[in-house]
C-alpha positions in Angstrom: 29.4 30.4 21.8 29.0 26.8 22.8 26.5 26.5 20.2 28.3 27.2 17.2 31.5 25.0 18.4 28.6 21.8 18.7 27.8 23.4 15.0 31.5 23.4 14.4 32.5 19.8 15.2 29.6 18.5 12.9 30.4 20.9 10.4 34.6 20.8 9.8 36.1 18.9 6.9 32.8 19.3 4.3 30.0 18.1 7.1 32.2 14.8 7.3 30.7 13.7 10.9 27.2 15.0 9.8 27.2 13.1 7.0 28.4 9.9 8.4 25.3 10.1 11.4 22.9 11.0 8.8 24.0 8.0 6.3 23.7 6.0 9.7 20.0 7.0 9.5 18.8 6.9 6.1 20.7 3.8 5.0 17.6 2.0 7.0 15.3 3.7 4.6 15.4 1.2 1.3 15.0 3.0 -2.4 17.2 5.6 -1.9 18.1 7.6 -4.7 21.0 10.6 -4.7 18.4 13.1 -5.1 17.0 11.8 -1.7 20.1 11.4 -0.1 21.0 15.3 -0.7 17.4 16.1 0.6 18.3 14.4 3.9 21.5 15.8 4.3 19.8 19.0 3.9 17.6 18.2 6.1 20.5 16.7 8.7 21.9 20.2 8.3 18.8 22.1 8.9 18.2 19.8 12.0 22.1 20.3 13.6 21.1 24.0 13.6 18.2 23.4 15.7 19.7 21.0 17.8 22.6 23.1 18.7 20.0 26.2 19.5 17.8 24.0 21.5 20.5 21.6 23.3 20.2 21.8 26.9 23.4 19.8 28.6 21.4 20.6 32.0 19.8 17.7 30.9 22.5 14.7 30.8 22.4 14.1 27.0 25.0 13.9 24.9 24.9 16.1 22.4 25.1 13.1 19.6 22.0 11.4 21.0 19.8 14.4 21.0 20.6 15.1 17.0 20.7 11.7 16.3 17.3 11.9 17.9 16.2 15.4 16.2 17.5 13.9 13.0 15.6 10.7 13.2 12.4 12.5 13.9 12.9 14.9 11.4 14.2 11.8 8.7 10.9 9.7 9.6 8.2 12.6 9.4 9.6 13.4 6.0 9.5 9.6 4.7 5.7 9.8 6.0 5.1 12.8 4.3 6.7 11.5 1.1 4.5 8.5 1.7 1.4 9.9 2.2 2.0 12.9 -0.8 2.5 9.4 -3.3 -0.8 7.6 -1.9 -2.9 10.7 -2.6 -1.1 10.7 -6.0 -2.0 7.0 -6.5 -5.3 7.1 -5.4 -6.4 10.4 -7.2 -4.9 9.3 -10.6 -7.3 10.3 -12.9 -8.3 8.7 -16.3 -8.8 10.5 -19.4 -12.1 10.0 -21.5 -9.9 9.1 -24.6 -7.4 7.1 -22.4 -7.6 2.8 -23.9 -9.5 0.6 -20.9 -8.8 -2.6 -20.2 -11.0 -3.8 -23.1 -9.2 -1.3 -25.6 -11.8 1.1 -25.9 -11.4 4.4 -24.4 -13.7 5.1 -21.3 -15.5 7.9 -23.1 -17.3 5.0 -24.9 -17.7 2.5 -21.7 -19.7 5.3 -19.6 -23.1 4.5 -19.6 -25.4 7.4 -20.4 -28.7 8.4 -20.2 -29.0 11.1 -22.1 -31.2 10.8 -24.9 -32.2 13.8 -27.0 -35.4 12.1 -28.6 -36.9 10.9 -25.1 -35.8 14.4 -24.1 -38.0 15.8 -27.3 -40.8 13.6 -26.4 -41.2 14.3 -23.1 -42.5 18.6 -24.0 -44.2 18.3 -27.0 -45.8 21.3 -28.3 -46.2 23.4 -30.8 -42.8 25.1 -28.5 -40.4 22.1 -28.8 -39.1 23.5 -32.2 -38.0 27.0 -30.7 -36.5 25.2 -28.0 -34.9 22.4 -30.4 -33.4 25.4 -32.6 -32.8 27.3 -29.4 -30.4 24.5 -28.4 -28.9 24.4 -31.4 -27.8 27.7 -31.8 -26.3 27.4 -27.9 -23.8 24.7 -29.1 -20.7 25.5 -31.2 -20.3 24.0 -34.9 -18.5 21.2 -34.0 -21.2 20.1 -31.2 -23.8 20.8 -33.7 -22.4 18.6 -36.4 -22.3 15.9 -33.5 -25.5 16.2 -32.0 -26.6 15.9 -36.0 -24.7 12.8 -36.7 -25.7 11.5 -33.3 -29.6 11.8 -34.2 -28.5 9.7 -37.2 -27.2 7.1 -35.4 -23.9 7.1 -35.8 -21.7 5.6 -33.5 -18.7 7.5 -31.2 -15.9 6.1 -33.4 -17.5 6.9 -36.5 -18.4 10.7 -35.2 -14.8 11.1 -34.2 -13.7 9.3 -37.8 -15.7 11.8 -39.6 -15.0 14.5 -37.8 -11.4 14.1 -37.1 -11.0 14.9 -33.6 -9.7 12.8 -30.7 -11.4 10.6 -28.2 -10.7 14.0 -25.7 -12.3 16.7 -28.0 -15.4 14.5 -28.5 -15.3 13.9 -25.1 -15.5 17.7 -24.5 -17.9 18.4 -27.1 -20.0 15.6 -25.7 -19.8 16.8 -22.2 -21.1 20.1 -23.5 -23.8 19.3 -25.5 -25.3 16.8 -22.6 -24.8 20.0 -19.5 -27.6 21.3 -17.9 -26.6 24.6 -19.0 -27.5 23.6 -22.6 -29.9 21.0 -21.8 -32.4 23.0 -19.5 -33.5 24.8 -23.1 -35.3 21.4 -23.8 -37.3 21.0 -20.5 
């Protein structure tokens, strides 16, 4: 019963003596938004429930230091959390083959590769390396066909994409699939 009357005091007139300890708290914490702030009243909430169940007044605590303290801990391992969930968002950030570089083309054109179908040809020749030339072929979709063709004439990624009229991403695709191993390993 003495539980629920700690629950109680906190609790009367809308959370009113929560809410002031738990403003105590996060006001330290700079960038606040409202969104946060009901998060950490929630949390406040969450954390006078637990204190109340675990409170032990053998101890010599007042009550208000061991929630201020359960709140605290609580308040900071969720601003580390938050912390460390937007650093792994930062750093993993990914950029899209079409997406402008600092130069102002897209990185699908500023990877170097070493994938050259003629060398490729060269390597196996043979009375075999047309089967496996037309064996390729037929593996590739019409689209990555027609690039592989205008590739082998020299054209240039811009002027494939121009021609075609697809985006940097879908001849980025296409491009990715005509250079896999999966395809590839036909030629070798």
């Amino acid at each position: 019963m003495g539980n629920l009357k700690l629950i109680y005091d906190y609790a009367k007139n809308g959370g009113k003596r929560l809410n002031y300890i738990s403003r105590q708290i996060f006001c330290k914490y700079k960038g606040m938004t409202q969104m946060d702030e009901d998060d950490f009243y929630s949390i406040a909430n969450e954390q006078l429930w637990m204190a109340a169940k675990e409170y032990d007044e053998s101890k010599g605590i007042p009550f208000q230091a061991f929630l201020i303290m359960k709140i605290t801990a609580r308040f900071n391992t969720e601003i580390r959390n938050r912390c460390r969930k937007k650093r792994c968002i930062e750093n993993m950030q990914m950029k899209y083959l079409d997406e402008p570089m600092e130069n102002g083309l897209p990185l699908s054109e500023t990877i170097a590769s070493d994938f050259n179908m003629e060398k490729i040809f060269m390597e196996k020749p043979g009375a075999g390396a047309d089967d496996r030339i037309m064996r390729y072929m037929r593996k590739l979709s019409p689209k990555q066909r027609e690039i592989v063709i205008l590739l082998s004439e020299a054209y240039k990624p811009a002027e494939i994409k121009k021609l075609l009229g697809i985006t940097h991403g879908e001849y980025a695709n296409h491009l990715s699939a005509i250079r896999s191993y999966e395809n590839t390993k036909i030629l070798m």
